[in-house]
C-alpha positions in Angstrom: 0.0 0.0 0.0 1.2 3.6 -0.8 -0.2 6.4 0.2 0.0 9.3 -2.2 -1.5 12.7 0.0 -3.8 12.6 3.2 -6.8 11.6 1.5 -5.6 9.1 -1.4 -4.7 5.9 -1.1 -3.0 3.4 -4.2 -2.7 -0.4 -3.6 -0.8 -2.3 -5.8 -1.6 -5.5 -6.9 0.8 -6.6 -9.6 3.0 -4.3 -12.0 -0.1 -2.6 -13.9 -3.2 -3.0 -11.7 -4.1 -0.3 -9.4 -6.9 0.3 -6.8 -8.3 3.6 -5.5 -10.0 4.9 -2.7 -10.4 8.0 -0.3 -10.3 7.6 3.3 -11.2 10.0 6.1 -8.1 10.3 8.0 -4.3 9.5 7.0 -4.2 7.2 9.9 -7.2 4.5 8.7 -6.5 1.2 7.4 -8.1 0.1 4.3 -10.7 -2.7 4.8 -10.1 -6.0 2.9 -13.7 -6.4 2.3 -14.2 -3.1 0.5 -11.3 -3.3 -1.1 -12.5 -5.9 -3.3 -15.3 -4.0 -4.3 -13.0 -1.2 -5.5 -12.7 -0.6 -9.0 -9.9 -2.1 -11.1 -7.9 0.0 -13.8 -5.8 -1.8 -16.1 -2.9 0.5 -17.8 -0.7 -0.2 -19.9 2.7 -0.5 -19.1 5.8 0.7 -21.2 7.9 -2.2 -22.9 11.0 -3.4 -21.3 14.2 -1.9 -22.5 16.0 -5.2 -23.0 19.5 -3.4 -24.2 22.8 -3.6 -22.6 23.5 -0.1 -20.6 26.7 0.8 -20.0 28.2 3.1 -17.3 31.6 5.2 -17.4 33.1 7.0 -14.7 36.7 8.6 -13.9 38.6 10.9 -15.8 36.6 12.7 -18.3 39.2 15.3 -20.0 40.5 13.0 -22.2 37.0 11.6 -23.7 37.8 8.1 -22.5 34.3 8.7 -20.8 32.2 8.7 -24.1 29.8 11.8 -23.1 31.2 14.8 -25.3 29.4 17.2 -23.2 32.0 17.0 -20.6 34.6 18.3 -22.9 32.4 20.4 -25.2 29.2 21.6 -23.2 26.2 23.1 -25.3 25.8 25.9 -23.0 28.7 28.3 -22.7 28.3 29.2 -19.0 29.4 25.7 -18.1 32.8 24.5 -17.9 34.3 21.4 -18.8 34.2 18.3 -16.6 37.4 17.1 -15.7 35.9 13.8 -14.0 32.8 12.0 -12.9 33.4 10.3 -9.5 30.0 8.6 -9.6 28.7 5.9 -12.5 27.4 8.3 -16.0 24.4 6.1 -17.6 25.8 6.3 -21.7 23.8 6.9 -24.2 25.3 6.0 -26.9 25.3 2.3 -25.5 21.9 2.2 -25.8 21.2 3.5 -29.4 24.2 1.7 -30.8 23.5 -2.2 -28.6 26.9 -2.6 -26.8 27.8 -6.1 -27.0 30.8 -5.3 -25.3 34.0 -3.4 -23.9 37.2 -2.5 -23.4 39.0 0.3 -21.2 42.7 0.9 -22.2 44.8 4.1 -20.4 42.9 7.2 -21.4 40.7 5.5 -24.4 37.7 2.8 -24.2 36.4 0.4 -26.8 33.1 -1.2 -27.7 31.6 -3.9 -29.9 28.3 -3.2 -31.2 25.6 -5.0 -32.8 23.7 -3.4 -36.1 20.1 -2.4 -35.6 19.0 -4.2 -38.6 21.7 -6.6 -39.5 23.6 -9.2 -36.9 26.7 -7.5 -38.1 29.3 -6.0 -35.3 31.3 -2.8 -35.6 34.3 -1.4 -33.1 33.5 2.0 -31.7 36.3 3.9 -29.8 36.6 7.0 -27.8 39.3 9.3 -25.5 43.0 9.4 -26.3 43.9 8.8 -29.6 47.8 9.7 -29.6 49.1 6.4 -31.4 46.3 5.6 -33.6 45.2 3.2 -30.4 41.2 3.9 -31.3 42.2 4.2 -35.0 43.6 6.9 -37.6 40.9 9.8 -37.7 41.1 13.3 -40.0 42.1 16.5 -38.3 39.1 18.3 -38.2 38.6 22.0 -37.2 37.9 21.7 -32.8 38.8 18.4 -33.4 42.4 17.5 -32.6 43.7 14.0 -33.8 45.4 12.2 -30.5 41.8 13.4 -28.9 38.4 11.8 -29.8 35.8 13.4 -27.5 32.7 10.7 -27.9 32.4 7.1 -29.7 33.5 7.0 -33.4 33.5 3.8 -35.3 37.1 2.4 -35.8 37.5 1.7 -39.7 39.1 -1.8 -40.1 39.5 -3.8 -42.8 36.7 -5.6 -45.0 37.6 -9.3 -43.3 33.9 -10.3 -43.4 33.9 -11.8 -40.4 32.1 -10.9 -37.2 33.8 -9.5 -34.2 33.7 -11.4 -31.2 35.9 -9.7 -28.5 38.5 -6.5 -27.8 41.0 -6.2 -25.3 43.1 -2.3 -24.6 46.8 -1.6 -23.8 48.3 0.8 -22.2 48.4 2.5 -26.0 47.0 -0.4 -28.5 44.1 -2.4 -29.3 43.1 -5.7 -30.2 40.2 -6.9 -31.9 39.4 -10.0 -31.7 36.9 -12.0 -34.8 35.0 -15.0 -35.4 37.3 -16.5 -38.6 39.6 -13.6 -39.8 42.2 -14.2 -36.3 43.0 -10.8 -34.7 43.2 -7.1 -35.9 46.1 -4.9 -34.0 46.5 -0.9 -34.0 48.2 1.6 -31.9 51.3 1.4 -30.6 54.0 -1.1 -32.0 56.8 0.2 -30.2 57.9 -3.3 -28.6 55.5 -5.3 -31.0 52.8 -6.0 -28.7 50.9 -5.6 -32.7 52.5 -8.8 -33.3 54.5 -7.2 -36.4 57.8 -5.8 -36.9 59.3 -2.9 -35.1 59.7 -0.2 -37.4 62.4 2.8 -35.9 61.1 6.1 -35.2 58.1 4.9 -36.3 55.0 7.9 -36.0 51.8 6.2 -34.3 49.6 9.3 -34.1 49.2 9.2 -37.8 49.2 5.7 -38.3 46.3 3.3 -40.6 47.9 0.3 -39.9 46.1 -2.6 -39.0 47.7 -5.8 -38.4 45.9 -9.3 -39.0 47.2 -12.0 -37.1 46.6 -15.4 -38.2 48.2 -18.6 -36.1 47.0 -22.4 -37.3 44.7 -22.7 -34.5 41.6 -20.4 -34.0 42.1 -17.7 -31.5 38.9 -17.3 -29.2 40.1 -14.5 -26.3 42.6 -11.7 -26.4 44.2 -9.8 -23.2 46.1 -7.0 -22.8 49.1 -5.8 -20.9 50.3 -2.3 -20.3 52.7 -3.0 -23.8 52.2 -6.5 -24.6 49.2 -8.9 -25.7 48.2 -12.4 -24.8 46.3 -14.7 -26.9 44.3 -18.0 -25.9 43.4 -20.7 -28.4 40.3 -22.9 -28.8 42.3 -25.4 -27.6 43.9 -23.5 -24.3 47.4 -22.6 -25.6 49.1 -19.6 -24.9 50.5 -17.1 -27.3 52.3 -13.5 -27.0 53.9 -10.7 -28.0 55.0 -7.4 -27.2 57.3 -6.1 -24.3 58.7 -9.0 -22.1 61.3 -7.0 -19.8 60.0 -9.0 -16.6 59.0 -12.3 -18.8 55.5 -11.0 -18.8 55.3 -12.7 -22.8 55.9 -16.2 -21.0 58.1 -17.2 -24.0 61.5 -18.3 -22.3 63.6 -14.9 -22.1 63.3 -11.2 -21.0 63.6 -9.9 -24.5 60.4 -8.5 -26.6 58.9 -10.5 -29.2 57.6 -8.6 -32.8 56.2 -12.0 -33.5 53.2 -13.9 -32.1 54.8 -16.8 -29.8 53.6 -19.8 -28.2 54.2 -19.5 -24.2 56.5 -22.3 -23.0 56.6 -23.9 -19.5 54.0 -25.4 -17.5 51.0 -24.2 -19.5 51.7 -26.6 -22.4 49.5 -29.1 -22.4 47.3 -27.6 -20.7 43.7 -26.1 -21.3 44.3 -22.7 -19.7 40.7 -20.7 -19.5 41.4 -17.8 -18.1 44.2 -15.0 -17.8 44.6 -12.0 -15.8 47.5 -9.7 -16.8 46.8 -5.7 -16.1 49.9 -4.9 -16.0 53.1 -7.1 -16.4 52.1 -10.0 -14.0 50.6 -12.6 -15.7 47.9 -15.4 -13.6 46.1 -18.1 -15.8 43.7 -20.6 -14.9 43.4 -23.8 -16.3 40.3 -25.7 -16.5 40.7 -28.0 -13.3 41.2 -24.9 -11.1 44.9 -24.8 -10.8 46.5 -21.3 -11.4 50.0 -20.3 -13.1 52.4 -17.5 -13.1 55.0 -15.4 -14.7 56.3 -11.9 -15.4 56.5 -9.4 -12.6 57.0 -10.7 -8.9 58.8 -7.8 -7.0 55.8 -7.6 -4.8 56.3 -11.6 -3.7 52.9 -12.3 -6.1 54.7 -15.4 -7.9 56.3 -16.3 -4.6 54.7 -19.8 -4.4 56.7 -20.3 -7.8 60.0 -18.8 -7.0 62.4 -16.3 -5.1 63.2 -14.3 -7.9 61.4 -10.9 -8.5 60.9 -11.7 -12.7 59.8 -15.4 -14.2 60.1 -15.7 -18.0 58.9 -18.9 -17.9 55.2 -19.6 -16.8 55.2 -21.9 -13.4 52.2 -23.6 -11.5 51.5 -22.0 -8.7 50.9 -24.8 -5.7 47.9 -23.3 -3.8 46.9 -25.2 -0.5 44.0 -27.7 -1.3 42.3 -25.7 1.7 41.6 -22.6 -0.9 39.0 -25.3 -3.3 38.8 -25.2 -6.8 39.8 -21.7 -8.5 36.9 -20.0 -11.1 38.3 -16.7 -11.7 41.8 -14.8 -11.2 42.6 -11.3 -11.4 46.2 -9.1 -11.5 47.1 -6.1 -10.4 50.2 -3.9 -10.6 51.4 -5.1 -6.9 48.8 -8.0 -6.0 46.8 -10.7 -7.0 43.4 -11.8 -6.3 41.5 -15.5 -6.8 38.4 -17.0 -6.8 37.0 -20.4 -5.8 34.2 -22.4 -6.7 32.4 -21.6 -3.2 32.8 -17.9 -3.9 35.5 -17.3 -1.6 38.0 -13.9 -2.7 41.9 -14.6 -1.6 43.9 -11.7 -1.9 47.9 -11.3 -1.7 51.4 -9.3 -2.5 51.4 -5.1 -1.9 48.9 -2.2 -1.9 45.4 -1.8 -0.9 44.7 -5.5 -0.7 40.7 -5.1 0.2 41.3 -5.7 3.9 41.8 -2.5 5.5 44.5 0.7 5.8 46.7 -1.7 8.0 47.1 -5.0 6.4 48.8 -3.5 3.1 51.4 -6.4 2.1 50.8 -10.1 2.4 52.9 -12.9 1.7 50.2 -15.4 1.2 46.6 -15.7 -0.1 44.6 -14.5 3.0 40.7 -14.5 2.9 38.5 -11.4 2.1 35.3 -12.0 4.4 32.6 -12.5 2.4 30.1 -9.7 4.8 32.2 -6.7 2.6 30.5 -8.6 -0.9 27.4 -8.2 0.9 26.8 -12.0 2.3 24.7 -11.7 5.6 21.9 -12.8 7.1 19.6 -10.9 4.5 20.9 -12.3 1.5 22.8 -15.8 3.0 23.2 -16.8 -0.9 25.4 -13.8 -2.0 28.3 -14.7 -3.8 31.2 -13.8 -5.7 31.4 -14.9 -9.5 33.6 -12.9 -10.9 36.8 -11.0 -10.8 38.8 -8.2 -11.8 41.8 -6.6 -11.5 43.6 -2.8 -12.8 46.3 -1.4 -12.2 46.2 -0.2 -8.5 42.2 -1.3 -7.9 40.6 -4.6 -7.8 36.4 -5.1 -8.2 34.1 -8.2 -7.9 30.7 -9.1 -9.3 28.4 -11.4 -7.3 25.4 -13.4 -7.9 23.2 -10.5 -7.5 25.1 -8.5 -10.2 26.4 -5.7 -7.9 29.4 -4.5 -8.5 32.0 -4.0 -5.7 35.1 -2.3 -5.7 38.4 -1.4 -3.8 41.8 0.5 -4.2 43.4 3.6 -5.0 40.4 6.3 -6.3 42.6 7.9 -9.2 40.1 11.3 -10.2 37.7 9.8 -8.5 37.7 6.6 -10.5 36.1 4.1 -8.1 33.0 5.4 -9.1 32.2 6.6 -4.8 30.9 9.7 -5.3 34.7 10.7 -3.6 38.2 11.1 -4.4 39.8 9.3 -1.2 41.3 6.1 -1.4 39.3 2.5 -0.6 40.4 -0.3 1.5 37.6 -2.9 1.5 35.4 -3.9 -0.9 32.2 -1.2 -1.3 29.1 -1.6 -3.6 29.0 0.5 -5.9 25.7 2.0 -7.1 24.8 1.3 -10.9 21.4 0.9 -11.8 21.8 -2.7 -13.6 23.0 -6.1 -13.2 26.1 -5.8 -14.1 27.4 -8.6 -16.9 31.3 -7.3 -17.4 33.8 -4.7 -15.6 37.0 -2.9 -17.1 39.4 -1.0 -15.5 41.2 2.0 -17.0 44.1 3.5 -15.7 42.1 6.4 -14.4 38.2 5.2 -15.5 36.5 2.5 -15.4 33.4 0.8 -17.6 30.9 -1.1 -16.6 28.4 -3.4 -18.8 25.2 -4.1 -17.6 21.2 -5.3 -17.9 18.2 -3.3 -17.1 16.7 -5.2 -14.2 13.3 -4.5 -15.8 
């Protein structure tokens, strides 16, 4: 029952049948017996958006946000934005169908589905410095390394759908359904997977580079400058900057050429990898996790001593910890989760677990009370996770969204600038279906819950 003034009273039953009456005092109960006697009117009820929504948030000078009133506004009496520390509801998600996304440093990426045809296009927006979203004219207003809203990336005519994108520090990757994977942007250490051309000048660069292996490449990853591939069949490939081993291939030195990773990962049917920055986790499909690259904050510790590891090793976590789902990366720590939805958390920085406990040599548990599981809602649960560069976040059953770390421009999407240190919800409209971190932004894909 709702009660709309002192003398109106609406009682809902069902979501488009409502019931009026007038009562005497604000105070008087409705009576069941009249109330069936009340008149019924039926309305009709506006169709359900069914459309993906998707929510930006962060740093908004550089147009990675999408929304090119922020850096342009209509009126001339207000000023620029220079970030939005709380989740902006995109439009142009909704008239374009995001399918999905991608958040590199400064830039973000989406797939979208044609209104009348099943056909996919690549969209990209924010900094544009090395031809990362694409080359685009030089326009009056409009300078070339800055794209201030979503502009479609013009890639070659490969007749083939897209199927997934991944973003670099300062290149992309696109991934499709027969034609392999396109690259642009930056090729400086070949994380493009072609040669490395001298002096070469990215911000007025049309090159896109097709990369074809014999077996079909189904999901792409990023680094901060170097790329990861994952076959149909779970092997591991890379390219791209390898100056902590982060390519996996054997050595520290970059790699212009797509290689197969070496170690303990052959032969196996890896699933999963997490690599943000140049740490490297993957997950094969019995639950065991892997490691190589970057371990000067003790995250490949269970593998070895050393503080870089060229060569992927298994990482022997304690039966005690279950079977692992999900991994995520960091720039300092690293972050896994089990079948039971159980969050382990270890290495240096705001590990989710307080402003004390900021270095841990071992997986330690996040309780599962900060992902919302209490009392009230005894089957919440975490099923997925993801990691940035200096901020972790984790989905849950529910499809809320919660989030930890350092709060770059206000990047955590708090409505604050000041820094996390345990998991918070974060308050988006939607269930939310995937998460990427930016350096300094961060995206968020998600259903209408109507």
């Amino acid at each position: 029952m709702i009660r709309i003034s002192s003398r109106t009273v609406l009682t809902l039953t069902g979501s488009s049948v409502i019931r009026f009456c007038r009562t005497k005092a604000t105070k008087r109960v409705l009576n069941k017996n009249n109330e069936e006697s009340l008149p019924v009117y039926q309305y009709a009820s506006a169709k359900s958006d069914k459309r993906n929504r998707v929510f930006t948030w962060g740093l908004a000078e550089h147009g990675a946000l999408g929304e090119r009133q922020f850096l342009k506004p209509i009126h001339k009496a207000r000023r620029p934005v220079e970030y939005m520390h709380r989740p902006y509801r995109l439009g142009f998600a909704e008239e374009n169908d995001v399918t999905d996304i991608a958040a590199g440093y400064g830039f973000t990426v989406f797939i979208t589905k044609g209104k009348k045809t099943t056909s996919s296009q690549v969209f990209g927006t924010g900094l544009n410095t090395d031809s990362q979203i694409g080359y685009h004219s030089v326009r009056k207003d409009h300078p070339l390394e800055l794209v201030v809203e979503p502009v479609p990336i013009h890639l070659p005519n490969i007749k083939s759908s897209i199927t997934g994108i991944a973003c670099g520090r300062a290149h992309t990757l696109v991934l499709t359904e027969k034609a392999g994977v396109l690259t642009l942007g930056n090729n400086a250490y070949g994380q493009c997977g072609r040669h490395i051309i001298e002096d070469e000048d990215y911000q007025r660069q049309s090159t896109v580079h097709q990369i074809v292996i014999n077996d079909k490449i189904s999901q792409v990853y990023c680094g901060q400058d170097h790329s990861m591939f994952v076959t149909d069949q779970g092997s591991v490939w890379s390219c791209g900057w390898s100056a902590d081993g982060q390519t996996g291939v054997g050595h520290y030195n970059n790699t212009d050429r797509i290689t197969k990773c070496v170690g303990d990962i052959v032969g196996e049917n890896i699933i999963k990898l997490a690599c943000s920055a140049d740490c490297v986790l993957a997950l094969n499909d019995k639950g065991q996790v892997f490691g190589w690259g970057n371990s000067e904050y003790g995250q490949l510790r269970l593998a070895t001593s050393e503080m870089q590891l060229h060569t992927p090793r298994y990482l022997p976590l304690p039966q005690i910890f279950g079977k692992i789902v999900d991994v995520a990366a960091s720039g300092t720590a690293c972050l896994i989760l089990n079948d039971a939805g159980e969050v382990f958390v270890w290495g240096y920085g705001i590990l989710g677990k307080g402003p004390v406990v900021d270095k841990s040599q071992e997986p330690t548990a996040i309780p599962l009370t900060l992902f919302g599981c209490n009392e009230f809602n005894p089957d919440g649960k975490v099923v997925s996770i993801y990691g940035g560069l200096s901020q972790f976040a984790a989905v849950t059953n529910n499809g809320d969204l919660y989030i930890w770390g350092r709060n770059r421009f206000g990047s955590l999407g708090l409505g604050h600038l000041d820094n996390q240190f345990f998991p918070i919800k974060v308050n988006i409209p939607g269930y939310v279906k995937k998460f990427c971190f930016g350096v300094d932004h961060c995206v968020a894909l998600c259903k209408s819950y109507v």
